[in-house]
C-alpha positions as CSV (number, residue, x, y, z in Angstrom):
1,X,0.0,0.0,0.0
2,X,1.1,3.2,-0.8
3,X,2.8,5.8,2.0
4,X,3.2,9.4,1.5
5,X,6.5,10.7,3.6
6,X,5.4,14.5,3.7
7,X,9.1,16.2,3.8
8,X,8.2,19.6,5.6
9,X,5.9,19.9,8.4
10,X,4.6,23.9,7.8
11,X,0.8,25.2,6.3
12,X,1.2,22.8,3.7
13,X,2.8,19.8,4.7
14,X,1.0,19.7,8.1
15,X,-2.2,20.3,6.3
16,X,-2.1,17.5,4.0
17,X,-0.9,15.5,7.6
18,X,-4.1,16.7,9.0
19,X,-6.0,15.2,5.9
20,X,-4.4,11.3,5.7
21,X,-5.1,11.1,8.7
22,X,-8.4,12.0,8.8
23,X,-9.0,10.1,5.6
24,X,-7.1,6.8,6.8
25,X,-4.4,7.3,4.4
26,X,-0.5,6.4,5.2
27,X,1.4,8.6,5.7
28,X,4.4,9.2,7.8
29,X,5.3,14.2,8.1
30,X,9.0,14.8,9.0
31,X,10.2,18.2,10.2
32,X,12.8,19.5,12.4
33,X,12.6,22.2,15.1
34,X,9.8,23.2,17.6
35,X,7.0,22.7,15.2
36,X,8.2,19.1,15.3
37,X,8.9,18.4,18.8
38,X,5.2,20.1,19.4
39,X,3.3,17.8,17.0
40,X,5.1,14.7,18.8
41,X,4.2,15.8,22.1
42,X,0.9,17.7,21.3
43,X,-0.3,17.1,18.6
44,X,-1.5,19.5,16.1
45,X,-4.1,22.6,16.4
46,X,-6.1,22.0,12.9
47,X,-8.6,25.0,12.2
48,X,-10.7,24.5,9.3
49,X,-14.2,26.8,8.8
50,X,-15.9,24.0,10.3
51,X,-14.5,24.0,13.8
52,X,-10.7,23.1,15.3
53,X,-9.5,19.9,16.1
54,X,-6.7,18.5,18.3
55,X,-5.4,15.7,15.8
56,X,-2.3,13.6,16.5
57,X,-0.2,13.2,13.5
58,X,2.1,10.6,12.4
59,X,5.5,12.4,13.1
60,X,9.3,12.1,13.2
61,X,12.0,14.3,13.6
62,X,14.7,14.9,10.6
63,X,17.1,13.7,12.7
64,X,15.6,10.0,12.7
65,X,13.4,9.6,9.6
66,X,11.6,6.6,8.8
67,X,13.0,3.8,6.6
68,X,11.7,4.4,3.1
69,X,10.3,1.2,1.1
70,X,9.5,0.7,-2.2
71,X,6.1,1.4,-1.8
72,X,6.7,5.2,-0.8
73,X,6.2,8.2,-2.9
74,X,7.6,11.5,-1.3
75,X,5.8,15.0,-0.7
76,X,8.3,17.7,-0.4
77,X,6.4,20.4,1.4
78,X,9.6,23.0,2.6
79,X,9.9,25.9,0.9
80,X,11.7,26.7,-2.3
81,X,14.9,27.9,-0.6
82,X,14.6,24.6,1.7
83,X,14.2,22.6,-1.1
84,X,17.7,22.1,-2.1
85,X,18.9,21.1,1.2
86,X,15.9,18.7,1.3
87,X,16.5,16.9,-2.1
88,X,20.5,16.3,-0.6
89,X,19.4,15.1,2.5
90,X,16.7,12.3,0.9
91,X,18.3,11.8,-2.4
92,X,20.6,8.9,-1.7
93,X,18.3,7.0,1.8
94,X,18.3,3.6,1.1
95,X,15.5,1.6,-0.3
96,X,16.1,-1.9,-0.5
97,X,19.2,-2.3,-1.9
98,X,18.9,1.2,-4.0
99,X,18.1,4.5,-3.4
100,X,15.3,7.0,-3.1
101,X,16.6,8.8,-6.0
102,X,17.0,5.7,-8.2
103,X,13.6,4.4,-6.8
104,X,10.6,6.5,-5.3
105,X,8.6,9.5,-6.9
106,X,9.3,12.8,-5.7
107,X,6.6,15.2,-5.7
108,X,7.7,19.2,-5.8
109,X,4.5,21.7,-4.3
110,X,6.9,24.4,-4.4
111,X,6.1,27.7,-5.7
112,X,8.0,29.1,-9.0
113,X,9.8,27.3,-11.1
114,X,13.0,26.3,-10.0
115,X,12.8,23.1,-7.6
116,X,11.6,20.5,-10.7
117,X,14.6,21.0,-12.0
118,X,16.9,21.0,-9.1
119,X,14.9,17.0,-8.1
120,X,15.2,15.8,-11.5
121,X,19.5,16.4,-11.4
122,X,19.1,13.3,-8.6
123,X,16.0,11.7,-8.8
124,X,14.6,10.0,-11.8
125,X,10.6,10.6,-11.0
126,X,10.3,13.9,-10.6
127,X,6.4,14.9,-10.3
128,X,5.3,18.5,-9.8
129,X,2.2,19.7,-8.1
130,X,0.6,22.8,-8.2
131,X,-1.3,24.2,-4.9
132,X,-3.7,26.5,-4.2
133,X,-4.9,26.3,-0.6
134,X,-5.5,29.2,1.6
135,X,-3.3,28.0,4.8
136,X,-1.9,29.7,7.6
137,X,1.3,28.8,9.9
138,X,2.5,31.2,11.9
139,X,2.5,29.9,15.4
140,X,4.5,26.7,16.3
141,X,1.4,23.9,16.7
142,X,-1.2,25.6,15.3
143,X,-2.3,25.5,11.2
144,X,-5.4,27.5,9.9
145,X,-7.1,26.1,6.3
146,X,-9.6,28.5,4.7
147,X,-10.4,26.7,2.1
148,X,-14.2,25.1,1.8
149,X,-15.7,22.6,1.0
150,X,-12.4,21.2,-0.1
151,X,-9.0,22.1,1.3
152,X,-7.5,23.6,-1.6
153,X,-7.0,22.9,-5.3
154,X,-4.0,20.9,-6.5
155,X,-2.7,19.5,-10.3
156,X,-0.2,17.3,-10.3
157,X,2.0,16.0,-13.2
158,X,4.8,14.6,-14.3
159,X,7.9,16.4,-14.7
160,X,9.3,18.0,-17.3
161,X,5.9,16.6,-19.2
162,X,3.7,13.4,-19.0
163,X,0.6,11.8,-17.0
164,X,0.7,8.4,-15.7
165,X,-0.2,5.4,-13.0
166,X,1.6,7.6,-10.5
167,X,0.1,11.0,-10.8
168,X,-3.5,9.4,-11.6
169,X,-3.0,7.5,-8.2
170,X,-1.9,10.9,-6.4
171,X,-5.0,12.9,-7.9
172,X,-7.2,10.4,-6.8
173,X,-5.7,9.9,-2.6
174,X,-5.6,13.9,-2.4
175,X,-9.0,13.7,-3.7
176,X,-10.2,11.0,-1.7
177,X,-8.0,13.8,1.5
178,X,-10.4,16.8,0.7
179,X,-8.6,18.0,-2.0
180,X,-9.6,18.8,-5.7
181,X,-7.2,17.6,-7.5
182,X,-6.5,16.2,-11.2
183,X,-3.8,15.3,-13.0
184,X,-2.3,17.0,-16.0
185,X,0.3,16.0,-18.7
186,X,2.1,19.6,-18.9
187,X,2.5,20.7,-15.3
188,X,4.8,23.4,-16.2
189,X,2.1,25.4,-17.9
190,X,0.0,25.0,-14.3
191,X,3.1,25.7,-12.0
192,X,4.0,29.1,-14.5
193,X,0.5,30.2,-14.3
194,X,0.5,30.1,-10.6
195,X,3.4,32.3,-10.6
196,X,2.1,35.0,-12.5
197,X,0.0,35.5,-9.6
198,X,2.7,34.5,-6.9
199,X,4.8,37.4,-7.6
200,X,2.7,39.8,-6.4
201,X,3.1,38.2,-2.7
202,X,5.9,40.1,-1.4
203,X,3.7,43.0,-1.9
204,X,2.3,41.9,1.5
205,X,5.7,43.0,3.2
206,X,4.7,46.6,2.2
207,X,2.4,49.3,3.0
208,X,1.0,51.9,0.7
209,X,-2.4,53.1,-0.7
210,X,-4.2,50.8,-2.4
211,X,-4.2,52.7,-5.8
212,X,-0.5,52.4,-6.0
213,X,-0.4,48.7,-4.4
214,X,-3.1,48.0,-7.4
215,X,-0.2,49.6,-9.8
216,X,2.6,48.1,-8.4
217,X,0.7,44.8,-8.8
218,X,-0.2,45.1,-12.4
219,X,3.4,45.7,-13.3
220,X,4.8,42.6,-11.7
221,X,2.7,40.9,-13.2
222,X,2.9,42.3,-16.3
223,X,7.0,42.0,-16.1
224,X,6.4,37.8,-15.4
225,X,4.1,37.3,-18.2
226,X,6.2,39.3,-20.4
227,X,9.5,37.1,-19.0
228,X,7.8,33.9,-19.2
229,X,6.4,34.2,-23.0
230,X,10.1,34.7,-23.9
231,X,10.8,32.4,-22.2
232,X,8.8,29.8,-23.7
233,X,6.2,28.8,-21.2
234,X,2.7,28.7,-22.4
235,X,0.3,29.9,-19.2
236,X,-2.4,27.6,-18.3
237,X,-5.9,28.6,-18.3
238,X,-8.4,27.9,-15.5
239,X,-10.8,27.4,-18.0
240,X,-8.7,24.1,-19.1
241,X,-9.1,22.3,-15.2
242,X,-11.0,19.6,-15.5
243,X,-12.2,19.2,-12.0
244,X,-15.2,21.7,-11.6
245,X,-13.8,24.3,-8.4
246,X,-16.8,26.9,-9.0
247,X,-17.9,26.4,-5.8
248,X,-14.5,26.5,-3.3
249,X,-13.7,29.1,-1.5
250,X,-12.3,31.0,1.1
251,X,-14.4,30.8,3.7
252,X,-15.7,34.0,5.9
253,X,-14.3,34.2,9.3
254,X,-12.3,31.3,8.8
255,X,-9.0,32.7,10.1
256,X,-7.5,33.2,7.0
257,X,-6.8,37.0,6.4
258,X,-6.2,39.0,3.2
259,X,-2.1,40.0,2.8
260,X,-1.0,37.2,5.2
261,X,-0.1,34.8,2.1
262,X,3.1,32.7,2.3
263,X,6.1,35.3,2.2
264,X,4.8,37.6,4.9
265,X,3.9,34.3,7.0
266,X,7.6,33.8,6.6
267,X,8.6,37.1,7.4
268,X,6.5,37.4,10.2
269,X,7.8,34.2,11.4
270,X,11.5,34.9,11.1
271,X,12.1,32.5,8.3
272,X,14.2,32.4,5.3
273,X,12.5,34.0,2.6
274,X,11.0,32.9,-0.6
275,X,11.6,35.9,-2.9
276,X,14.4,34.7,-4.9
277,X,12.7,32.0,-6.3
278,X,9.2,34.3,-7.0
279,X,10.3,37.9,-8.6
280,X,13.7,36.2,-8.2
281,X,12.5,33.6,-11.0
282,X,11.1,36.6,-12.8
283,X,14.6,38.8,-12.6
284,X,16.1,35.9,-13.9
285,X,13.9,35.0,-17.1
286,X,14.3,38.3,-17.7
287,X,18.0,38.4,-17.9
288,X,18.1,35.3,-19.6
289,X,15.4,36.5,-22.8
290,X,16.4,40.3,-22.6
291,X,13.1,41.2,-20.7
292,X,13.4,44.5,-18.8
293,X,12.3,43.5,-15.0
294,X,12.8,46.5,-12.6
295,X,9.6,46.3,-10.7
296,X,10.6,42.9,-9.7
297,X,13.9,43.3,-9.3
298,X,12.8,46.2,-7.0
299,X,10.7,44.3,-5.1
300,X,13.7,41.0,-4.8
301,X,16.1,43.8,-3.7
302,X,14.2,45.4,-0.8
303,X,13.1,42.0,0.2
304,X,16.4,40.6,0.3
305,X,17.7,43.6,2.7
306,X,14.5,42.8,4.9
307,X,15.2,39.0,5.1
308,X,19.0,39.6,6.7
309,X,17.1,41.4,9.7
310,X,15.9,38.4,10.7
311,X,12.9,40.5,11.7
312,X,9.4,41.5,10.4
313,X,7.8,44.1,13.0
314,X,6.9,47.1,10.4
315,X,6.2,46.6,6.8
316,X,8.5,48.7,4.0
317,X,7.2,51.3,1.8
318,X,5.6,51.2,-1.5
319,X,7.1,54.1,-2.6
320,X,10.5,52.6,-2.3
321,X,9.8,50.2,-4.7
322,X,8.9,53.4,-7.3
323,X,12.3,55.0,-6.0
324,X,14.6,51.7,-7.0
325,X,12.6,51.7,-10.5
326,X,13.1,55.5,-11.5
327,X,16.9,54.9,-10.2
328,X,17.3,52.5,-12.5
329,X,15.6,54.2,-15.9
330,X,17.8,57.2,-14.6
331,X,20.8,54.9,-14.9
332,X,20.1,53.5,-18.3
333,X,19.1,57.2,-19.8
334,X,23.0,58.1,-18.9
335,X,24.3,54.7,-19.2
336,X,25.1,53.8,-16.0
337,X,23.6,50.1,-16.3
338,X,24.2,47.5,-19.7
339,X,21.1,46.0,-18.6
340,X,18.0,45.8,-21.4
């Protein structure tokens, strides 16, 4: 029978935790840290619009992980700047007399671009998934899902292209957790679409009216569609999902807030930060194809400088973002930068 070893115990790892267990899946969440040592001890704090539940989870600490069998197919659930770590650390465990790399399916739910191709250097099943669930994690022991009826949205495909056994079998457990999920055969086009929107989460680490955040939005967005078109990928549509999600959503009052996405959850924790592979991805496209990017480049800047505080107590200023943008025009007018 099949086990699901969820690498990375935050929002969404502890989430889909929550949801095996509930649905009598396998499953086996690995983490390090307090969150970890909590859920052993405590278990975890599971608020969902229908109430909160103490559930015990299935847990071990990174620094004893289960033995992996055969039968196993991996979640990795850290974040994109964990994920390289990750992939070293689980790589080259033994299975039988192989290893995981050689062996067991690897599923990616990071956000952007960049972890597909960092699992596929090692292992040789390489599946990507696509998220969209409105989750919260920013106390150690405690995880808040908006989403309703269902727990979020998810596609899942092979990487770089490809629908088989494996992702069919996925799509159908996370449905069978409270997920809608289908497979696709061209995840990339799902995973770039979800980014167009993802770079406009750092704007959550700012404050500013909401005419110029609505500007400053439209222009990142605009710079990543612009980057990604040259750079080959063909957006996905949500008119092309084949699961019907007309009627999910966030649910009211459900503890999930507007501008507490992700990368200010990070922030506000004190985590590493997620940037660099969001506008990060963008900058570098853009570089790449010859794309001007200085709204996002903007935004990766100022959100780099914040992440080396280690702290997230008052949020940055729109208006910066404008200043490090005319700077740079400035500098190309009187040729001060080579960049296009």
């Amino acid at each position: 029978m099949t086990r699901y070893v969820i690498i990375g115990a935050g929002a969404v790892g502890a989430s889909l935790a929550a949801q095996f267990e509930l649905s009598g899946i396998p499953y086996g969440l690995v983490g390090r840290g307090a969150q970890i040592e909590h859920l052993k001890e405590h278990g975890l704090s599971y608020q969902r619009p229908s109430g909160i539940r103490q559930i015990k989870l299935n847990v071990f600490d990174l620094s004893e992980p289960p033995a992996l069998t055969t039968d196993d197919i991996l979640l990795l659930t850290v974040k994109s700047q964990d994920a390289a770590d990750a992939l070293a650390f689980w790589s080259w465990r033994d299975v039988s007399d192989t290893t995981a790399a050689t062996t067991l399916p690897v599923v990616t739910f990071q956000n952007g671009l960049a972890t597909e191709a960092a699992a596929l250097r090692t292992f040789a099943n390489v599946y990507g998934a696509s998220i969209l669930t409105p989750a919260r994690f920013t106390e150690i022991g405690n995880v808040v899902v908006g989403g309703d009826p269902q727990v979020g949205v998810v596609t899942v495909g092979r990487f770089p292209f490809g629908r088989d056994e494996t992702s069919n079998r996925i799509a159908v457990d996370l449905t069978e957790a409270g997920y809608l999920a289908e497979p696709s055969a061209d995840i990339r086009r799902w995973k770039s679409a979800k980014l167009l929107h993802n770079v406009r989460n750092a704007l959550e680490l700012f404050d500013g009216p909401d005419d110029l955040r609505s500007e400053v939005g439209e222009a990142l967005v605009d710079e990543a569609r612009r980057a990604l078109v040259a750079a080959g990928y063909k957006l996905a549509s949500p008119s092309e999902r084949t699961v019907d999600i007309s009627s999910w959503r966030i649910a009211q009052n459900s503890g999930i807030n507007p501008g507490q996405q992700s990368t200010w959850q990070s922030f506000t924790r004190g985590a590493s930060s997620e940037v660099d592979f969001l506008n990060g991805e963008i900058v570098v496209l853009g570089r790449l194809h010859g794309i001007s990017t200085p709204y996002n480049e903007a935004v990766q800047l100022l959100a780099g400088k914040l992440a080396q505080q280690r702290s997230f107590s008052n949020r940055l200023a729109l208006d910066d973002i404008l200043s490090l943008v005319d700077n740079r025009k400035q500098g190309r007018q009187t040729g001060l930068t080579s960049a296009p």
